[in-house]
N, C-alpha and C positions, 0 to 999 in steps of 0.2 A: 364597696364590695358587698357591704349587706344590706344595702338600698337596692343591689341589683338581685341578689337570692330571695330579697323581699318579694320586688317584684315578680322574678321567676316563680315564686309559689303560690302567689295570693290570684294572678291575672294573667301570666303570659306564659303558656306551656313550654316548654323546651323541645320539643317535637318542631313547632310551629317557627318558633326562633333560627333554630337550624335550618330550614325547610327558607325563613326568607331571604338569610347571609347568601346561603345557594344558590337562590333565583338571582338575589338581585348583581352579583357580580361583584369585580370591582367598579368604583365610580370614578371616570374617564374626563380627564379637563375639557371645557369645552373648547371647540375651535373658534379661535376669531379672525374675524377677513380680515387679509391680509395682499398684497399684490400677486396676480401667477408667477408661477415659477418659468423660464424661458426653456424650453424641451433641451434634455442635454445631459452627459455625465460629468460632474467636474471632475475636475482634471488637477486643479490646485486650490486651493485657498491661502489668502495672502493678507495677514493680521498685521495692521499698524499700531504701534507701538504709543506712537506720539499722536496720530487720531483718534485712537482706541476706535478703528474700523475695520471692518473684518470684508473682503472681496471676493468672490466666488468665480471662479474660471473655466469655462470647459474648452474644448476644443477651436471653440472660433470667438474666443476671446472671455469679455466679460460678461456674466450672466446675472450679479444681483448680487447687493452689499447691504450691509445692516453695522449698527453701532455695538460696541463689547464692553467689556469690563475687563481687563485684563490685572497680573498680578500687584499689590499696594507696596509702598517703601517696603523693605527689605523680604518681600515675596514677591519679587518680578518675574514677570514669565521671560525665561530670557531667549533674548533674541538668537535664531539661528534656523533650521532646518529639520523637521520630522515628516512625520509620514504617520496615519492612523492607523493603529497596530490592535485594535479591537472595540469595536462597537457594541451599546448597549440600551437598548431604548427607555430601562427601568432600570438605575442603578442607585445607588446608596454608600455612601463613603463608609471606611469603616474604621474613622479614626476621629471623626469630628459625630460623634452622638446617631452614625444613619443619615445623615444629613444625606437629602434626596438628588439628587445630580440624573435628570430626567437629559433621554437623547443624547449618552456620554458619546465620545470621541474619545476615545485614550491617546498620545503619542506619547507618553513616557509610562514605561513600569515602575516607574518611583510615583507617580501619580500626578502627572500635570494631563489633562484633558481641555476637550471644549466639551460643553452642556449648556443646558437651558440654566438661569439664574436671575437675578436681580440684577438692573443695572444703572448705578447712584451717576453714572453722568462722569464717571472719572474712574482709575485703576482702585478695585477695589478686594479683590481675590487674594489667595495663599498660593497664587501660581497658577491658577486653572484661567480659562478662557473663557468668559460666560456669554451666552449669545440669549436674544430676546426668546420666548418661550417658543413661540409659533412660528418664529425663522429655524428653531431651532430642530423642532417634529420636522418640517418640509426638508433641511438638509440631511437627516437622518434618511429620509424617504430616497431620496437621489445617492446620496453618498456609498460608497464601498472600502472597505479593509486594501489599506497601500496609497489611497488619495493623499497627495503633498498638502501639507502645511508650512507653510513659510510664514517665520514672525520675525518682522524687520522693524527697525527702531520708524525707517519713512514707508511712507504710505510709495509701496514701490510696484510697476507695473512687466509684465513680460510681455516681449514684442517677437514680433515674426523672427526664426535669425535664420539664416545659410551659412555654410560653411563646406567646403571639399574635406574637409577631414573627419565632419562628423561620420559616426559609427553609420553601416550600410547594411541590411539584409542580406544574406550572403543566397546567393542562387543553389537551389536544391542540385540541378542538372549544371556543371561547367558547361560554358561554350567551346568554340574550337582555340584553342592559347590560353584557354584560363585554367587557373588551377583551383580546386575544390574549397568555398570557404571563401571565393571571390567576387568581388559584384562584376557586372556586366559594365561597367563604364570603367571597369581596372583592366591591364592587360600584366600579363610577365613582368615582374621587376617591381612592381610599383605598389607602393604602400596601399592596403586596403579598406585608411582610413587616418588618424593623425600621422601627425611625419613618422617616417622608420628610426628607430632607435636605433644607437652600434650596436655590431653583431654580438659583444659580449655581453650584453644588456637580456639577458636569458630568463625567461619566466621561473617563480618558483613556485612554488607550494602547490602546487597543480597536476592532474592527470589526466590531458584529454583524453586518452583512449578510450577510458571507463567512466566519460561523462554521459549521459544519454544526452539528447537531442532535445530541444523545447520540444521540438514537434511530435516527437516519440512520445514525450512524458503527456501534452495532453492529449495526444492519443488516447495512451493507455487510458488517463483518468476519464476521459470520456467514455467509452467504453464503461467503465466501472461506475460511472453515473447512471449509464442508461441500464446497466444490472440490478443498481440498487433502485432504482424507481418503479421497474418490476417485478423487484422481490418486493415493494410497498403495496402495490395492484395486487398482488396474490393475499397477503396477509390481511387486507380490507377486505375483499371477497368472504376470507376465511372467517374473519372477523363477523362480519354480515350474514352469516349463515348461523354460526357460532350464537348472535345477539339475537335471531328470530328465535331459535329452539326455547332460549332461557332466556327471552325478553320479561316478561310477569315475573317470573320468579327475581332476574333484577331488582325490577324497580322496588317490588316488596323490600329486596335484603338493603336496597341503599335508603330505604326512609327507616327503616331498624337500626341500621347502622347509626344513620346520624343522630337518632333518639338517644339511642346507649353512647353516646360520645359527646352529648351536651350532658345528660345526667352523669356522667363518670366526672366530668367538670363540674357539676356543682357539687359533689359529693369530695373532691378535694377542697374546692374554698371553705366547705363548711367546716371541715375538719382543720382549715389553716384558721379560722376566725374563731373556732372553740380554743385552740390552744393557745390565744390570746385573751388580754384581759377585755371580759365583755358582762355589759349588766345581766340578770339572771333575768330579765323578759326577754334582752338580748342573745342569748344563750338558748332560752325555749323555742324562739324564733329559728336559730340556727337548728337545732335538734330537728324540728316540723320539717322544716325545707330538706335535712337532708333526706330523713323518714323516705319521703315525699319521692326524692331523687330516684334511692337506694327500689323503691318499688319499679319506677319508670327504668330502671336499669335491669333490673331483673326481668320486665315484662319485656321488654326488647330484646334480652337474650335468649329468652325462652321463645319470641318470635322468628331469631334469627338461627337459633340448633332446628326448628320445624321447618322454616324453608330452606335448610341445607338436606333434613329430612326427605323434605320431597324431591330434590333436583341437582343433590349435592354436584353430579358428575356432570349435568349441565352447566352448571352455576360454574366451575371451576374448569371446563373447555374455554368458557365464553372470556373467563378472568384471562384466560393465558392468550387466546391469538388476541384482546385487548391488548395485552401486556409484548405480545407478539406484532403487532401491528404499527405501537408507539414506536419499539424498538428499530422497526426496517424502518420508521418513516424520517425516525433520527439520524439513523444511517445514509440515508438517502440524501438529506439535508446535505452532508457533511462532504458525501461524494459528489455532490451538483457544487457547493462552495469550491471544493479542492481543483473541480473540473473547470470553473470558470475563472482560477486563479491560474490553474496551469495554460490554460487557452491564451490569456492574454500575458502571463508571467513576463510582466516587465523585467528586466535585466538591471539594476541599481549597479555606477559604476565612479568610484569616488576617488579623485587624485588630491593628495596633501601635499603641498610645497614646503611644507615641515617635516614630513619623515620622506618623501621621495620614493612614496610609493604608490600602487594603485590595487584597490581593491572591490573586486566584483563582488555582487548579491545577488541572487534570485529567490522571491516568494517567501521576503524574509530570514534566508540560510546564506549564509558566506558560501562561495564558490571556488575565488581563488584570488590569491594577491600576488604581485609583482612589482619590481623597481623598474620607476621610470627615471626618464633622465628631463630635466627642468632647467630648460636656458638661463640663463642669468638666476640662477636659487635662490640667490640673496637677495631681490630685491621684489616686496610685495604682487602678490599677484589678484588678490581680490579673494572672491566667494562668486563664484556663477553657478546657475541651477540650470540645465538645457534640459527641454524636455522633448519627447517622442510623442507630441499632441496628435500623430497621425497620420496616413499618407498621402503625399504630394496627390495624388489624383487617385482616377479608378483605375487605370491601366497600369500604373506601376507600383513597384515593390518601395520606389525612394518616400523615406520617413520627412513626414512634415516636421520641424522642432521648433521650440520657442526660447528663449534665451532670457536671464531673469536675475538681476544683482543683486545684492543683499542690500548696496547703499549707493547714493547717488555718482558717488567718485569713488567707485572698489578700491582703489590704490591710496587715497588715503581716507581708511574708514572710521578714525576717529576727529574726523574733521567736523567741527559743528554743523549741521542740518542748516538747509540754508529757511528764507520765507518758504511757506505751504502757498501752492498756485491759490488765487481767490476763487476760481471753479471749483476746486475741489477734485480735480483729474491729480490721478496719483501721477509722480514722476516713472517718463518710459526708459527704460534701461538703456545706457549708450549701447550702441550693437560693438560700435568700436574699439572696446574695450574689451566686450566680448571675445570677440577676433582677436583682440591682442593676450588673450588668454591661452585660447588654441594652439596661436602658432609657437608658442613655447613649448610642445609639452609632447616627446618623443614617445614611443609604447611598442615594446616589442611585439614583430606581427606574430607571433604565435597566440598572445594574448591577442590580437587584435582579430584573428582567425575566430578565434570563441567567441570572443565577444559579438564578432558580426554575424555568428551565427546563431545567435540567442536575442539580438535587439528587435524589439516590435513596437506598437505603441504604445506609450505608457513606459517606457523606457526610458532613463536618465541616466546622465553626465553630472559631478558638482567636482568642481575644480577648487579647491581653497586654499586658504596660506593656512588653516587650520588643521590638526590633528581631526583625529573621528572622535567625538565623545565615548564618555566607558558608558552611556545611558544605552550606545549603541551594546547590543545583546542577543540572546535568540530569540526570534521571533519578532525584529523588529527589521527596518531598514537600515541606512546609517543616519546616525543623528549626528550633525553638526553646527557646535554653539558655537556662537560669535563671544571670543572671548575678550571682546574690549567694552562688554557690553556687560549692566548689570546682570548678577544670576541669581537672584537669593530664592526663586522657587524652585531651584535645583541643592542648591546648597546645604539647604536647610532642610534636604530630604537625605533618606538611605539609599546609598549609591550601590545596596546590593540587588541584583538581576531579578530575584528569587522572593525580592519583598511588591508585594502588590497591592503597597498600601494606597489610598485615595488621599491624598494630602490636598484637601481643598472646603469649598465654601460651608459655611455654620450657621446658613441662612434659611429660611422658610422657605418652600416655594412657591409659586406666584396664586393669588387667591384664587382658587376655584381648581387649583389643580389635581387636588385630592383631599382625603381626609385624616386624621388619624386619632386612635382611640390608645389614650394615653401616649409613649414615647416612640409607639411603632407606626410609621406612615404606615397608609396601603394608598392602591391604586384600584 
């Protein structure tokens, strides 16, 4: 510290210092070639456990896979079902020293993620997922808030599925015999999606009356996007007019500023380095520098009372539609985010053969739950993930889905793994089992009525012999852990909702990715 007030006094103004931190930015890792990415949104990602590989899926299948690191002995990432519940392209653990966790992925608020990291060739993490650095920028770039994660112990594939029970768009306009809430290939009588449940099988916790409509809600937020993105146009305008008046006068007050904001800093180091033990040439030294400071502090405020002097009422228009400007433009952010959730707002709809019941989500919030009825209960049924990849053509309403098991024989999923193919093609889901999943599992149609009128794509089904995890919470989907499987990166965290600790990697990031002066990265 007084090698560095050294130097600030003898050779390197603080004017100047400030002036090139400003210009030069942060410094940005550089990219390295890497394979393109194939046009597409994914759709899912699907982490093996036992390859430590990581598989990327959008709509028409597989798009591009890279090598992981996944959690070490007794910090396993455990295997089961999430969904990415907040993205962050610059993040920082704040429980392991800062540690830099660049391109996170969250799916648990206790703190399991995927990020950019190190990767030794084998499970090496406190439960996080690490992905190569520049795989890891490129799936932040395509990725979106709600995208599946699926972490299975085998390197396990989803395949096309069909099914007459799966969930159906329900028709804005009935036809002639249909009743409202119906698809067009249902008539009178007939289930408007898995088999009908007995009549006493009555939905609870629910209200359809006073549910709005998918369609309604992203209406509305559309609407409210396209308000806030011209209330951003008006306040740039205002802005822009604002910043010519009291342009000069600006730029004067922000290189004053930064003068008196390095000197105010060296004039505390000094005074921390005099109230310690220091030689008395040591000491004169510090005295000069601050001397020194305590002028260039004074000569910038007296610079900066003269041009509020001249243009105070400009200078302070120009601060505010700034400050005005940022703020619509934030807004704006948030209403085009909320809009392009509500547009597509999958439907999340989760049956447990443990509690025998079924529970809907949308856009993150419980919607409503009900008892279903489960043929044979006692006797395994798997974990299946069906998805709403999209739809069947351009002419109609019916949902493409894909179908996707946690383990090679759902039925019994503690069966040892068998060989891995010598390609390297992950194993495809039997469909069959699939199917034998469906045809168990009754739902009364009032729930079935909502539900098909809120399904679109991006919409899922997960059938389990499991409960929902408590990691499940607000503002997440439902998380469901395979509980025959290791958990210790769950275990070994705080299972409260409200704690948003980052329980992961203590490692450098990869060279060149940034810098940092003393214990503080930057970017």
């Amino acid at each position: 510290m007084l090698n560095r007030l050294k130097r600030l006094h003898l050779g390197v103004p603080a004017l100047a210092l400030a002036l090139a931190l400003t210009a030069a930015g942060p410094i940005r890792p550089a990219t390295a070639r890497g394979p393109a990415f194939t046009a597409g949104v994914p759709v899912m990602v699907v982490v093996s456990l036992s390859r430590q590989k990581m598989t990327v899926y959008d709509a028409r299948g597989r798009m591009l896979e890279t090598q992981v690191s996944t959690g070490r002995a007794g910090y396993e990432t455990p295997a089961g079902l999430y969904s990415v519940i907040e993205r962050k392209k610059h993040h920082y653990s704040n429980i392991y020293e800062n540690a830099p966790m660049p391109f996170m992925h969250r799916i648990t608020w206790s703190g399991i993620a995927l990020h950019a990291g190190a990767l030794p060739g084998h499970p090496a993490s406190h439960g996080c997922i690490r992905l190569p650095y520049d795989f890891a920028g490129r799936l932040f770039e395509m990725s979106r808030r709600g995208m599946r994660v699926v972490v299975a112990r085998d390197d396990m594939a989803p395949v096309d599925f069909t099914h007459p029970a799966l969930f159906k768009p329900a028709t804005s306009n009935p036809g002639p015999g249909q009743e409202p809430g119906q698809s067009p290939s249902e008539g009178p009588g007939q289930s408007p999606g898995l088999s009908q449940a007995q009549p006493e099988a009555r939905i609870q916790n629910a209200t359809f009356a006073s549910q709005p409509t998918r369609r309604s809600v992203a209406a509305e937020k559309t609407a409210a996007a396209e308000a806030a993105a011209e209330r951003v146009r008006q306040a740039r305008r205002a802005y822009s007019r604002a910043r010519e008046e009291a342009g000069e006068y600006l730029d004067k007050l922000e290189i004053a500023e930064a003068a008196k904001k390095m000197a105010a800093a060296i004039v505390r180091e000094a005074d921390a380095l005099l109230g310690s033990k220091v030689s008395s040439r040591e000491s004169e030294t510090l005295k000069a520098a601050k001397t020194k400071a305590q002028e260039r502090l004074a000569a910038a405020q007296a610079e900066i009372d003269a041009i509020y002097g001249q243009a105070k009422g400009k200078i302070d228009a120009a601060v505010a539609a700034r400050a005005e400007a940022r703020a619509a433009r934030e807004a704006s952010t948030a209403a085009e985010e909320e809009a392009k959730l509500a547009a597509l707002a999958p439907v999340s709809v989760f049956i447990s053969r443990k509690t025998q019941r079924l529970y809907v989500r949308q856009s993150f919030e419980p919607l409503f739950e009900t008892g279903v009825t489960i043929s044979n209960p006692h006797a395994p049924i798997g974990t299946t993930l069906f998805t709403a990849v999209g739809y069947a053509g351009n002419d109609t309403d019916e949902l493409r889905w894909s179908a996707l098991s946690m383990y090679p024989d759902p039925l019994r999923p503690r069966a040892a793994s068998g060989p891995q193919s010598r390609s390297g093609e992950p194993r495809r889901t039997e469909a069959v089992v699939a199917k034998a999943a469906l045809d168990r599992i009754s739902i009364p149609r009032e729930a079935m009525d909502r539900i098909n009128e809120l399904v679109a794509p991006g919409s899922s089904l997960i059938i389990s012999d499991e409960a929902m995890s408590r990691e499940t919470s607000k503002g997440t989907d439902f998380v469901v852990v395979m509980s025959g499987e290791p958990q210790g990166g769950i275990a070994r965290r705080s299972q409260r909702p409200d704690v948003f600790s980052d329980y992961d990697d203590d490692l450098p990031p990869p060279p060149g990715a940034g810098f940092s002066f003393g214990k503080f990265p930057l970017w």
